[in-house]
C-alpha positions in Angstrom: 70.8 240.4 -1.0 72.5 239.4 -3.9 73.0 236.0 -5.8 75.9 235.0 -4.9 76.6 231.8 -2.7 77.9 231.7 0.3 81.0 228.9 1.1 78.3 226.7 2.2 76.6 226.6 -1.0 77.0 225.1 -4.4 79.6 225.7 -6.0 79.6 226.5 -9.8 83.1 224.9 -10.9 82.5 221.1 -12.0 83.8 219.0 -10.0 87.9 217.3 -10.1 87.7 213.7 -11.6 89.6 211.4 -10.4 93.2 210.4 -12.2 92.3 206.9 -14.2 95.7 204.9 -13.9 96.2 202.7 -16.9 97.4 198.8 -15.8 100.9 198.3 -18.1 102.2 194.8 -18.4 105.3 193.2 -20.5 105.4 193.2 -23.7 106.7 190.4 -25.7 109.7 192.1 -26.6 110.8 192.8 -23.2 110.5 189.6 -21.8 112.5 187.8 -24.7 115.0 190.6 -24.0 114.6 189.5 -20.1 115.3 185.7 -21.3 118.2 186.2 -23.4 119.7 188.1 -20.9 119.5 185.5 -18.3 120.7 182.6 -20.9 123.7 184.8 -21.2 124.4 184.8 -17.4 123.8 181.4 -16.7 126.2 180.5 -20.0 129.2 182.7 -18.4 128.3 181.2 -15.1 128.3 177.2 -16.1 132.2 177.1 -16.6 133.0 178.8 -13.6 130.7 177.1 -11.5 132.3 173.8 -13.2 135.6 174.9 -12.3 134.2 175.4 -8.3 133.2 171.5 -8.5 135.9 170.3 -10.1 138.9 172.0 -7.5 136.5 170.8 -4.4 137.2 167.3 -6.2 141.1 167.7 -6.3 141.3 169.4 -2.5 138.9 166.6 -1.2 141.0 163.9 -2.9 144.5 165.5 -2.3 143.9 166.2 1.2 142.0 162.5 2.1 145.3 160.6 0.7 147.7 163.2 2.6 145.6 162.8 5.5 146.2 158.7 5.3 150.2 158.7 4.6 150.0 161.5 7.9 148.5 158.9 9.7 150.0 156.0 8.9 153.5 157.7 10.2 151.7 159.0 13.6 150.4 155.3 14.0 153.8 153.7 13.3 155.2 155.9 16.3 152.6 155.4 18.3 152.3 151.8 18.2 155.9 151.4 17.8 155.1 149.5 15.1 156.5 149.6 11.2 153.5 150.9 9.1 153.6 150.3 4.9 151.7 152.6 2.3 151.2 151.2 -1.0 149.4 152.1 -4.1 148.6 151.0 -7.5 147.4 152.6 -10.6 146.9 151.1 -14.1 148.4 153.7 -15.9 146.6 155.5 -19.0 143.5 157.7 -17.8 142.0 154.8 -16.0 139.8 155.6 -12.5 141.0 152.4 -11.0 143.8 153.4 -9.1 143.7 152.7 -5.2 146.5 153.4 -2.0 146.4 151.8 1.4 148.2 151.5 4.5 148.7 148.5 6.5 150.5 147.2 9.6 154.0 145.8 9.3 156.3 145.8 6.5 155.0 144.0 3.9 152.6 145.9 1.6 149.1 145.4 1.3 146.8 145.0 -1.3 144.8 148.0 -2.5 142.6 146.4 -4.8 141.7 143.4 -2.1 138.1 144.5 -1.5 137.2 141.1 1.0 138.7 142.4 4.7 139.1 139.0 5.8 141.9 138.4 3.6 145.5 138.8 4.9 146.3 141.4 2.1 143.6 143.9 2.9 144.7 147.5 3.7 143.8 147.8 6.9 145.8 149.6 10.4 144.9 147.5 13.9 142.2 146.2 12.2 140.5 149.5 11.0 139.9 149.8 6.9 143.0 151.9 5.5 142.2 152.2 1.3 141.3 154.9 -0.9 139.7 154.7 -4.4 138.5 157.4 -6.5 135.1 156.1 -6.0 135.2 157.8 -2.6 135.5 161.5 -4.0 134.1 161.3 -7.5 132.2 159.6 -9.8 133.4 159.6 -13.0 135.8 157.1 -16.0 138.5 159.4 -16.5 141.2 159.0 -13.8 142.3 162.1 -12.4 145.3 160.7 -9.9 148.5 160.4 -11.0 150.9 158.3 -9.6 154.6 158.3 -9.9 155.3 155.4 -10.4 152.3 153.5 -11.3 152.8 151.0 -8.2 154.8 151.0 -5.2 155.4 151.8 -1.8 157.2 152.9 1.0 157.2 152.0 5.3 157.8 154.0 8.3 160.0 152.9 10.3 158.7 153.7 13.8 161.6 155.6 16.4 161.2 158.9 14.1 158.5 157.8 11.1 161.1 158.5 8.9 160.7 156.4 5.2 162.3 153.1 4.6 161.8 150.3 1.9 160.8 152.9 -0.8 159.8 152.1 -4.1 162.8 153.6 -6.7 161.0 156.9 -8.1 159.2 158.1 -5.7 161.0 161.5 -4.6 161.3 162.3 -8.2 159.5 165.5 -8.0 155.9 164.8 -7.7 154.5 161.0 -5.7 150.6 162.1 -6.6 149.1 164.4 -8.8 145.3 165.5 -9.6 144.2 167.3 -12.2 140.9 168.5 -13.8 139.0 166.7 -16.2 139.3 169.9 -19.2 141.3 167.8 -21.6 145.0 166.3 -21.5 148.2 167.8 -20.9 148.6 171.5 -21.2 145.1 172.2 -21.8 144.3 171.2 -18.3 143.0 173.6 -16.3 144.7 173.1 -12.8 146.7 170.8 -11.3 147.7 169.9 -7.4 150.6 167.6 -6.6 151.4 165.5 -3.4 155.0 165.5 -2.6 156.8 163.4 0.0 160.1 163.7 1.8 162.2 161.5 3.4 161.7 162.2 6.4 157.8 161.3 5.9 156.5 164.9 5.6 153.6 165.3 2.9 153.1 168.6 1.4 150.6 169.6 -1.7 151.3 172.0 -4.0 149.4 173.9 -6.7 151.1 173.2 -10.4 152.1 176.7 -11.7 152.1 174.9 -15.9 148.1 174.9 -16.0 146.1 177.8 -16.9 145.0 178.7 -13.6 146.5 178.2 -9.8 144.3 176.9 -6.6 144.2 179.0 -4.0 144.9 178.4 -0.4 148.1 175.9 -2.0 151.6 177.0 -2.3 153.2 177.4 -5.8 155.0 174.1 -7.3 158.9 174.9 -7.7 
């Protein structure tokens, strides 16, 4: 027989070895390229994300304050009883501005912290004041008021408004706006507006640079 081998044999071609993979990592290149890039996201992102904070602000405060004139007319129906809003705001960008409600016709005292004075804000004995303490926390006022100071009662067979403070259907009663800077550089604005007949409606300002949505337009 010959030489050659059969399949069970040796084989003469050298054996396959195997593929060596080679371990890559980062250089330091690509990850300063990876850092800048994520400064630049999170510096296009910080404004907006400002903006999201600052309109949950003006809806919580806007909606709180038309949420305590609403009640005070259902409660002056239901009690059959005359119910009096009042406010009070120094004027200026100041953050101590305050508005109440209280039973009867003789305003109440929004500043009056102590309940067990007569002038508290309080309906059947229940704490009836807002500050802007309660929705942010911050020295630059953001609620209007127009005018500084007054108020107004509902009278209790239809909750319509009596005893009103001169001024106060003159467009706007309340206004927020965000923090960005003063007058047209302000970024958005909602208003609180009031009708004789007691119904409060907000309304986003269509003068800023951007609208809120979910608010009809200002006219």
């Amino acid at each position: 027989m010959g030489s050659s081998r059969t399949a069970f044999g040796h084989s003469s071609t050298p054996p396959i070895s195997p593929t060596v993979f080679k371990k890559k990592g980062f250089t330091l290149i690509e990850l300063l390229i990876v850092l800048v890039i994520v400064a630049i996201g999170v510096a296009l992102a910080t404004p907006t994300f400002r903006s999201v904070i600052e309109k949950r602000h003006l809806t919580s405060a806007m909606e709180e304050v038309a949420s305590l004139i609403t009640f005070a007319q259902g409660e002056a129906i239901k009690a059959d009883n005359e119910v009096t809003v009042s406010w009070h705001s120094p004027g200026g960008h100041n953050a101590n501005w305050c508005i109440g409600a209280t039973d009867g016709a003789a305003a109440c005292d929004c500043t009056e912290t102590d309940v067990t004075q007569s002038d508290f804000c309080a309906i059947d004995g229940q704490p009836q004041r807002l500050t802007q303490a309660d929705f942010v926390d911050m020295n630059f006022e953001f609620m209007h008021m127009n005018p500084n100071n007054g108020s107004f009662t509902f009278e209790p067979v239809r909750g319509t408004m009596i005893n009103v403070t001169s001024g106060v259907f003159n467009n706007y009663l309340f206004y927020v706006h965000s923090n960005e800077g003063s007058g047209s550089s302000r970024e958005f604005e909602l208003q609180l507006r009031v009708r004789p007949t007691g119904r409060v409606y907000l309304c986003t300002a269509t003068d800023r640079k951007r609208i809120v949505g979910g608010f009809t337009k200002c006219s």
